[in-house]
C-alpha positions as CSV (number, residue, x, y, z in Angstrom):
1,X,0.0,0.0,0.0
2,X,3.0,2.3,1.2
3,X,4.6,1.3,-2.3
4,X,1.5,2.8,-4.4
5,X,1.5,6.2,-2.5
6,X,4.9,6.7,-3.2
7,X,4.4,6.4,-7.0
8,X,1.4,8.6,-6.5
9,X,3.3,11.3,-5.3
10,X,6.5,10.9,-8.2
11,X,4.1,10.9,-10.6
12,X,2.7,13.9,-9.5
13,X,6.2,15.5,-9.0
14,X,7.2,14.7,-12.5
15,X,3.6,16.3,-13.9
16,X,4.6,19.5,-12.0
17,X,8.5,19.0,-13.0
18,X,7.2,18.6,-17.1
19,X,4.9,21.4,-16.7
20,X,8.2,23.8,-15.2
21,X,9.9,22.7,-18.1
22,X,6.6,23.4,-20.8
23,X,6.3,26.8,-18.4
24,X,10.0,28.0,-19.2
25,X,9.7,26.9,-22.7
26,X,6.6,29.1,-23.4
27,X,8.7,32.3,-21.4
28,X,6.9,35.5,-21.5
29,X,4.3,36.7,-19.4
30,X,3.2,33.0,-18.4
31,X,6.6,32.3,-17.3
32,X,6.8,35.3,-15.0
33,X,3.5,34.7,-13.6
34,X,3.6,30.8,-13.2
35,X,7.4,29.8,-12.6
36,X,7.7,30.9,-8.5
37,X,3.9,28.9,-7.8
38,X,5.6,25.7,-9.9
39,X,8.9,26.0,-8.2
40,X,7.0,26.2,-5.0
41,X,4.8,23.2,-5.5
42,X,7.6,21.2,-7.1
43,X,9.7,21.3,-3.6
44,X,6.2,20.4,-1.8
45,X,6.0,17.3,-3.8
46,X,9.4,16.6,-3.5
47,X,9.0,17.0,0.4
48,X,5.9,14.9,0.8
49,X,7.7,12.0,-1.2
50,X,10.3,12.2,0.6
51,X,8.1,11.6,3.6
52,X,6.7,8.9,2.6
53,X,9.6,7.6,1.2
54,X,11.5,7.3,4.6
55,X,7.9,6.2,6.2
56,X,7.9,3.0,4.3
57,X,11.7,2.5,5.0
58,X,10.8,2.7,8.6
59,X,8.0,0.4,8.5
60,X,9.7,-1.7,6.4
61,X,12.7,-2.2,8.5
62,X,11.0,-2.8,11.8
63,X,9.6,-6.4,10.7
């Protein structure tokens, strides 16, 4: 179960890493206006699966 949340949450880090990449690509306006918010969500995700990451390493290592 611990194992599917974890690739939950890298999928969603790599959505939010492609669209940073598609975000600095377009440049412009959208860029300034988007590229702090992705930046800010990307090291979120990357916290969070992280989290879990060393959650199921814990669990995991206790049995």
């Amino acid at each position: 179960m611990g194992w599917i949340v974890l690739v939950i949450c890298l999928l969603a880090l790599v959505s939010v890493l492609i669209w940073g990449v598609v975000t600095m690509g377009i440049g412009g306006e959208y860029n300034s206006k988007w590229s702090n918010k992705i930046m800010r969500y990307r090291v979120f995700l990357q916290a969070i699966a992280l989290l879990v990451f060393v959650v199921i390493l814990a669990i995991s290592s206790g049995n």
